[in-house]
N, C-alpha and C positions, 0 to 999 in steps of 0.2 A: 588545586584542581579537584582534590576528592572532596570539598566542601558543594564546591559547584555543581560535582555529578553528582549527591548527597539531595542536593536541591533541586534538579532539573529532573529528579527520579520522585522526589516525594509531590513536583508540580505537572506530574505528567501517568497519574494511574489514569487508567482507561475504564471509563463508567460504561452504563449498561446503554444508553444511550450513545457513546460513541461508537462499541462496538454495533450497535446494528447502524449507523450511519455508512460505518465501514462496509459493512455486508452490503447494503446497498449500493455502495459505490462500484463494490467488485464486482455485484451480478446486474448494473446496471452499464459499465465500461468506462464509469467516470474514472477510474484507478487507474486504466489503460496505460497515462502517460506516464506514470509511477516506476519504477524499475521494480518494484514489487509485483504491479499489475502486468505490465510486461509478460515477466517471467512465468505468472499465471495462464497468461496465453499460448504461451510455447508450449509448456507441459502440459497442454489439455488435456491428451492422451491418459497421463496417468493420474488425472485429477478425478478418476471414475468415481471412486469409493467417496472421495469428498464430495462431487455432485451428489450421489444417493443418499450420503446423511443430510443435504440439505434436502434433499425430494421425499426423505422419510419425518423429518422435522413437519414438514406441510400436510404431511399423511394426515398427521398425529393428532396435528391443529384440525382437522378437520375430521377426526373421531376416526379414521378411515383404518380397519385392521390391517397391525405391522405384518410385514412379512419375517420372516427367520433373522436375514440377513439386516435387516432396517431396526430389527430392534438391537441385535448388536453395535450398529453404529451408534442406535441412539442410547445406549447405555456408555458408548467412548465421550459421545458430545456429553452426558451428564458428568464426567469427568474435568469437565471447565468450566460451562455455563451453571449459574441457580438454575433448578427445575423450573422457574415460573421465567425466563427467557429465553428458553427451546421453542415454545406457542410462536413469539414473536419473530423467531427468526424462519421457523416455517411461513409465516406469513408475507414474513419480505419474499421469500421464495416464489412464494407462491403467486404473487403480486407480479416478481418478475417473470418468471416465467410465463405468464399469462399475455405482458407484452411481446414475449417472443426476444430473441440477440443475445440470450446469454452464452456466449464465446468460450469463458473459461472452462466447461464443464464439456464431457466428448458427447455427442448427438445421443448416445446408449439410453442419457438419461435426459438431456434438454429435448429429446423427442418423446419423451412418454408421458402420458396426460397423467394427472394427479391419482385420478382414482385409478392407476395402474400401478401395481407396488413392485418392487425390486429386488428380486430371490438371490440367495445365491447358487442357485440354479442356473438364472440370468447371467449372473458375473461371470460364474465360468462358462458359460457360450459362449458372451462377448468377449472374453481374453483372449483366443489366439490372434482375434482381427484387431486386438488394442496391442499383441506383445509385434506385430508386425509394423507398425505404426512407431511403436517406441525405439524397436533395434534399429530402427532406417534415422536415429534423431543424431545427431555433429554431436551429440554430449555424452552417449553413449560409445563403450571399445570392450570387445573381450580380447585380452592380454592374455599370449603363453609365454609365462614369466620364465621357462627355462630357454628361449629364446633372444631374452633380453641381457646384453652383454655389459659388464663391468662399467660404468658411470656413463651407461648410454638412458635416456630416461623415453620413458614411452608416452611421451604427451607432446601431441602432433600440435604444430600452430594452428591447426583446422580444431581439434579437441579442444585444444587451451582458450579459445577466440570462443568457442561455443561454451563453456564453461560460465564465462564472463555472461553470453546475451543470456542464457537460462537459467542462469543461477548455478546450475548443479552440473556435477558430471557423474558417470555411472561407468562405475568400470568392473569387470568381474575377471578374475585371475585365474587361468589356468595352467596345466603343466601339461605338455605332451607327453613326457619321460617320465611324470609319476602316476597320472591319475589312470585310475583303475587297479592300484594297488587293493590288493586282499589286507585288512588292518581292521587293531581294535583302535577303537578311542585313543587320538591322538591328543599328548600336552601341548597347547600353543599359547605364546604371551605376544601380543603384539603392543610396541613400546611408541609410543608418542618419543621423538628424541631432542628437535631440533626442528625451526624452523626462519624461514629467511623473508624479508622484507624487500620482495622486490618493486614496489611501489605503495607510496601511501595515500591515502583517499585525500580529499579537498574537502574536508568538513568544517573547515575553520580552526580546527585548535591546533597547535605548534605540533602535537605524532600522535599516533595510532597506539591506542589499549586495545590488544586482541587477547579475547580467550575462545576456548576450544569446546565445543558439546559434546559428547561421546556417546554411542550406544551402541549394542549389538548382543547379537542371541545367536547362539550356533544350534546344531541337531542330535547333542547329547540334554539339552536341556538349561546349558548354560546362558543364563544373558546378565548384563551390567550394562549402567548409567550413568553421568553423572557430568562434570564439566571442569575444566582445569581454574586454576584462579586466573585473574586478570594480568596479563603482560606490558606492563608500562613504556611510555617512553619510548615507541615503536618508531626508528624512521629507515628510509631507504638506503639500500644496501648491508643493512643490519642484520647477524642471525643470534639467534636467542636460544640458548639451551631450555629444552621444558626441565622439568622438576623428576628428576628420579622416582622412579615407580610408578609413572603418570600409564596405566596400561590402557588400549582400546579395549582388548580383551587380555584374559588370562584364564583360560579353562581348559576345556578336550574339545576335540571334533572329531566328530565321524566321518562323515562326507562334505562337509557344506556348513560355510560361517557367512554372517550378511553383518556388516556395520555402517554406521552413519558418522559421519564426521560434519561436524559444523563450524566455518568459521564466524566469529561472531567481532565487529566491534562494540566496545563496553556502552550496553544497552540505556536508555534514558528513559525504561518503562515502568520501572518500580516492582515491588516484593511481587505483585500479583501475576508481573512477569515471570520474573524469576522461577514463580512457584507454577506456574504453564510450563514453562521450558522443562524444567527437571518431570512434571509429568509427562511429558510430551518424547523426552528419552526415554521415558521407560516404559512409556508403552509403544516405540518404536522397537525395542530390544524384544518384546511382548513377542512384534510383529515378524521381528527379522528370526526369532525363534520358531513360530510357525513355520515362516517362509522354508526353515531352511529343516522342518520336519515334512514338510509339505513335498519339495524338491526329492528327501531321499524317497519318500514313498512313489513318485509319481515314473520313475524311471525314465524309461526312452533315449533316445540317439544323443548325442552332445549337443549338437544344434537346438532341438526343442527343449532340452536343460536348459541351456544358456538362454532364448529367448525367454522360457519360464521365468526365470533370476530374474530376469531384468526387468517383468513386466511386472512381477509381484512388488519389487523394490522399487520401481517407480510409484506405485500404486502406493506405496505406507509411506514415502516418503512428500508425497503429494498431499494425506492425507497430517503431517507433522506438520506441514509448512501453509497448510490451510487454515489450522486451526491456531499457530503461534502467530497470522498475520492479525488475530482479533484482536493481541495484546502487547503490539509491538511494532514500533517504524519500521515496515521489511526494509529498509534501507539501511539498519543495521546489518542486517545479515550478507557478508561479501562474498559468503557460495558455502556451499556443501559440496557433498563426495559422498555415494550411496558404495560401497565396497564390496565383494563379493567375493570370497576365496572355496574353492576344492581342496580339499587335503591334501592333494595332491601339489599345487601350487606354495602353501606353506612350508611343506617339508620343503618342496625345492628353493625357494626363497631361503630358509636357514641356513641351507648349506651355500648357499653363494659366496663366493670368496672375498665380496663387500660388506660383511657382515650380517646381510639379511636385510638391507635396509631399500628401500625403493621413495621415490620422490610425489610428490603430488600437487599439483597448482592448484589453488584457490583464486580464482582471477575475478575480483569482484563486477569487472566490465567498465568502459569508460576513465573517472576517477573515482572510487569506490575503493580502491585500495588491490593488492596483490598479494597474496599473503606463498608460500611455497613451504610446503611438511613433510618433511620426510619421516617415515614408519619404519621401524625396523622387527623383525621378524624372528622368532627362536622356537623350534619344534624338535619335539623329541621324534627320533626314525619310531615310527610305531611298532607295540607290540605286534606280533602275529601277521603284520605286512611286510617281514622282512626276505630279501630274496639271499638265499643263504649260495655264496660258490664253494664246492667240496663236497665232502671232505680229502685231505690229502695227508698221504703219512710222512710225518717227518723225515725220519731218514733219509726219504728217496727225492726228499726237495731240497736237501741242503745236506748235498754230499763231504761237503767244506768241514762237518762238525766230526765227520768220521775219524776215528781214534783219540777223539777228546769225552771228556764225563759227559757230555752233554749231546752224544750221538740219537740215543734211542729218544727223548724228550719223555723219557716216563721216570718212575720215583722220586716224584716230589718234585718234578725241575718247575721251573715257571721262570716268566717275561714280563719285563717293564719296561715303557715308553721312557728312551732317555730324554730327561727333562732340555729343552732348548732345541731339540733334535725334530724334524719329521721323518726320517726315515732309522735310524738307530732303535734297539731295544739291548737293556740290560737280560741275558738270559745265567737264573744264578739256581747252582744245584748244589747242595750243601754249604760246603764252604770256598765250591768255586765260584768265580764268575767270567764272563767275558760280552763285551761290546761284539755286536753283532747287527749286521743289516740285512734283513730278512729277505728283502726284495732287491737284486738280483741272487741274494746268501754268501753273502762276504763276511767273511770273520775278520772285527779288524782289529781286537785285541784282548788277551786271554791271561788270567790269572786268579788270585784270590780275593774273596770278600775284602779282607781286611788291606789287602794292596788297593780294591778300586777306591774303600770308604774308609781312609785311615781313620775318622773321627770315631768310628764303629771301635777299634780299639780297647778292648777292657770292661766289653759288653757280651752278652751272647749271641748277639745279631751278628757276629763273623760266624759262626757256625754251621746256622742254618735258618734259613727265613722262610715263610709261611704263605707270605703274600707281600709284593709291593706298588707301588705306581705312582708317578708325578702329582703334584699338589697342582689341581684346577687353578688356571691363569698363571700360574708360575714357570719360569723360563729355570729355575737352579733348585728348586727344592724338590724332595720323595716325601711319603712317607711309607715305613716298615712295618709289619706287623711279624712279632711273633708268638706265637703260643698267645698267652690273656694282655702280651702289652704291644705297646707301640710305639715309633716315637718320627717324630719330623727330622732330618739331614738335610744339609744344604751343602748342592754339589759342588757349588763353587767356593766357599772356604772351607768346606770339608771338617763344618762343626753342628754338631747334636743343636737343634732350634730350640728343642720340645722333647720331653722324655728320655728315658723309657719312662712308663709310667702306664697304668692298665686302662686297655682300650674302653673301657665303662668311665674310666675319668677325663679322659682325652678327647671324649668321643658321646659329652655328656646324653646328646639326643636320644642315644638307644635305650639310655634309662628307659626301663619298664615297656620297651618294645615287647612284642611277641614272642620274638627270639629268643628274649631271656638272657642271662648274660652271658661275656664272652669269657671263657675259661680257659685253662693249660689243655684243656680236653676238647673243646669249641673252638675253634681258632677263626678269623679271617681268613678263610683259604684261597682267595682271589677279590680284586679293588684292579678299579681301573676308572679313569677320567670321562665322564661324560660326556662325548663326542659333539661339540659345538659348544659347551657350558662352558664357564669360569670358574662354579661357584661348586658342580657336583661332582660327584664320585659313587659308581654302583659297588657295594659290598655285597660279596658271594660269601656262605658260609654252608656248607654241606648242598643239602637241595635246594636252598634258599639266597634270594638273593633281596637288597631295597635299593633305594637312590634318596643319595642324604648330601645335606646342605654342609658344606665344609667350616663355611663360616657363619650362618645362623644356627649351627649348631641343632640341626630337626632334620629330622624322615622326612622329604619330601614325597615318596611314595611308596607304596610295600609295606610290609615283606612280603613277596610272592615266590611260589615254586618257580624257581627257574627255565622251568619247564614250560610254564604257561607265559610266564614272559616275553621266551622265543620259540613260540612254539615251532615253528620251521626248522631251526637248526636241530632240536631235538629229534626231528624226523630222519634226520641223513644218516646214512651207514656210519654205524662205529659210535657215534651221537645217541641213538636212538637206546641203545642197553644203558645208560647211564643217565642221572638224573643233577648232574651238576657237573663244572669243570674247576679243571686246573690253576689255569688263569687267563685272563687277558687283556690285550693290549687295544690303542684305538690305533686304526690302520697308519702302516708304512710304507704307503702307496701317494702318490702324490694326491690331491682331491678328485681333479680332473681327468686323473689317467682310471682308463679300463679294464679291465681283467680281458682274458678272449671272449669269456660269455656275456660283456656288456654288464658285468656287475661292476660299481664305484662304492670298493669297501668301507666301511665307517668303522668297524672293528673286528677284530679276528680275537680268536675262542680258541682254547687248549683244552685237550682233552686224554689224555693215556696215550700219546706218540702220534697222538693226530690234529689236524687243525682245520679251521673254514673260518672263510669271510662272513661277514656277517653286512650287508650292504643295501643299497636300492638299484632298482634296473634302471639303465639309459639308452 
């Protein structure tokens, strides 16, 4: 099979002659009956910017001075075409247009006579009357993902049916309950994970090879490209794990990410393909990067946001699919999905109690094939947008502890998430400890270090401990810190994994951090599990805190002042004179459940006999 696509790839590049035969077909409606040409037609609307580079191609040909905006287009089209075939294709332009019926492109520009050029001046008057036009289209949805319940999918048979005739669907994500959060730069990785074969095209060969296009650019500045390998052997009712670490993205956001998903069957167009496509992601990630600098600057109501997104992203995505139809049977292509997220929607999305994961049809239309991807979604609660509930003093919230070591929560005491557990914490102060459940403050069982961790035994970690907290993804293990060492326990056979052994060897990543090393004088003074993670753990050590990878052994981010990390909490009474905490845990509140003031904790903070959630508003 790979000999023959091997062959029907080297007997199938597309010369400079075929591509304008193509142009001509397209802007003449011979292509119409095409499911390429089709779908050309439907998307007029946002086919704007691709009519202007053809109207500024025919300028050019005819000596006629660019305007601003036409010469950026026609610096994108030098990006595929030789210079000495831009002349020519202005001329088919211009040729057709001269007969008048070019359908595919919106009237903005099939109505302006040659020697009229095209500003982006222009573009932006004509966009509210083009983003009015696009929101009104079946292929388009703005989704409030915190409205979308547990294995319910938001793709309507009216969506999914439109999908199919247009090729594309445009969906832009938002949140009710998060967005408008105050936040710096949020970490977001969106995972390609899994996709299903609900129907396979009628091409002739026994299944379907699908691979995946990727692109996208957020408004910190972030964009990536690129395409998964080929998935063989495709047939119906099948689902296909993608490849670990396969990311849409992986960066921060501030307000606003745009990406493009393409499904592709394994193309019959050869390298010169190939080498369009990968340009053609990356300067859609170019665009969805603008876009989504463009959005934060532009303000306004949610409404005119959302139709913005959607016009802009129709608009780059019209202009991706115009220019990869010069090098390629659009009859490969069995849909796209232009994506849109608010930071807002991210976060919400991570914390869903389905993993963060949402579905999306690819419906090629007809028999073209049906492809179904599910994305899944991981954000860190952002610095500086957290909504902090407190502070509260210990004593008088857990009257239960009174005439035990562990009444006032100051000198040294600290808290850890019992591994296996969501509502339990270990609270241990010298060499006592005792099992404790914070929320509604039940104490449910009290004694010594060395009675709860007999394997501790014969060590100095019965004594007194510094810092502890469950091993990310792990339902039985801790790990200890005291003084310069450390070591991993496992609660269920109650034997030493790892260590003791000093935290600079255990703990290779910090080598030659900032921090410098960790000493009998330096200690860990608070670790606690990255709230959604498997992989992190934030270490505190005086004012300072980072977020490190457990098992790649690396700083994933940091070290920063604790202070500017959360800045909010830092603001609250009692908080506010201190520039580090004690310890803490990740919340022992169920996910779902609310505080009275509508905060859904993600972690709570000790601090000298006092405590606060640390959470997002809902």
């Amino acid at each position: 099979m790979t000999d023959q696509i091997t062959k029907t790839a080297e007997e199938s590049q597309v010369t400079a002659e075929e591509r304008l035969e193509r142009l001509r077909a397209s802007l003449s409606g011979a292509r119409a009956q095409t499911r390429g040409g089709r779908r050309m037609q439907l998307n007029q609307p946002g086919n704007i910017l691709a009519g202007a580079m053809m109207h500024a191609a025919a300028r050019q040909e005819q000596d006629l001075e660019l305007t601003d905006l036409e010469q950026q287009l026609l610096n994108l089209l030098g990006q595929y075409l030789p210079e000495e075939e831009i002349p020519a294709f202005g001329r088919v332009y211009r040729e057709a247009a001269a007969l008048g019926g070019i359908d595919i492109f919106p009237e903005q520009i099939t109505g302006r006579s040659i020697e009229s050029g095209y500003s982006l001046a222009d573009f932006a008057a004509d966009l509210p009357a083009l983003s009015e036009k696009i929101m009104a289209q079946p292929n388009v949805r703005v989704v409030d993902v915190s409205k979308v319940a547990e294995g319910e999918t938001f793709d309507t048979e009216e969506f999914t049916a439109a999908v199919g005739e247009y090729g594309r669907g445009i969906t832009l994500h938002t949140s009710s309950a998060m967005d408008g959060m105050r936040a710096a730069p949020t970490p977001v990785r969106l995972h390609l994970h899994q996709f299903k074969c609900k129907d396979e095209s009628n091409e002739g060969s026994p299944d379907d090879e699908i691979y995946w296009g990727l692109s996208a650019g957020s408004d910190t500045g972030v964009r990536q490209s690129g395409r998964t390998r080929t998935y063989t052997n495709i047939d119906a009712g099948e689902m296909h794990r993608i490849d670990s670490g396969t990311y849409l993205f992986n960066g921060t956001v501030n307000q606003y990410l745009t990406a493009e998903v393409m499904c592709w069957e394994e193309d019959h167009s050869g390298p010169d393909w190939m080498q369009a496509l990968r340009r053609g992601l990356a300067d859609f990630a170019y665009a969805a990067l603008d876009l989504a600098a463009r959005l934060q600057e532009a303000g306004g109501d949610d409404a005119k946001q959302a139709a913005g997104w959607v016009a802009f992203a129709a608009v780059a995505a019209g202009i991706l699919e115009w220019i990869l139809s010069w090098w390629t049977n659009n009859d490969d292509l069995v849909a796209e999905h232009v994506l849109g997220y608010t930071r807002g929607s991210l976060i919400e999305q991570s914390v869903r109690p389905w993993g963060g994961e949402l579905w999306y049809d690819f419906n090629g239309g007809g028999s073209e094939g049906w492809q179904h991807l599910s994305i899944r979604c991981s954000a860190d609660f952002p610095s500086g947008s957290t909504y902090v509930h407190g502070p509260y003093l210990w004593k008088k919230s857990w009257p239960e502890l009174k005439g035990t070591p562990f009444e006032t929560g100051q000198s040294g005491q600290l808290m850890a998430n019992v591994p296996g557990s969501e509502t339990d914490v270990y609270i241990f102060r010298n060499s006592d400890c005792a099992v404790f459940m914070p929320f509604p403050g039940f104490l449910k069982n009290r004694g010594t270090i060395a009675q709860f961790f007999p394997g501790l035994v014969g060590t100095d970690f019965t004594e007194r401990i510094h810092s502890a907290c469950r091993v990310p993804g792990s339902s039985t293990d801790m790990y200890f810190f005291r003084r310069e060492q450390y070591l991993r326990y496992n609660t269920a056979t109650h034997r030493i994994v790892n260590g003791p052994m000093p935290v600079m060897t255990g703990w290779p990543g910090l080598v030659g951090a900032s921090w410098g090393n960790i000493t009998a004088g330096t200690p860990i003074t608070a670790a606690v599990t990255v709230p959604g993670s498997s992989t992190d753990v934030y270490l505190f050590r005086g004012y300072d805190c980072l977020r490190y990878h457990a098992f790649n052994e690396r700083i994933v981010e940091g070290p920063w002042p604790s202070r500017e990390r959360w800045p909010d909490l830092f603001e609250v009474g009692g908080f506010e004179r201190m520039m580090s905490v004690d310890s803490a845990i990740n919340a022992t509140w169920p996910r779902n459940t609310l505080t009275p003031s509508g905060v859904m904790p993600l972690m709570t903070f000790f601090q000298w006999g006092r405590y606060a959630h640390v959470g997002q508003k809902r």
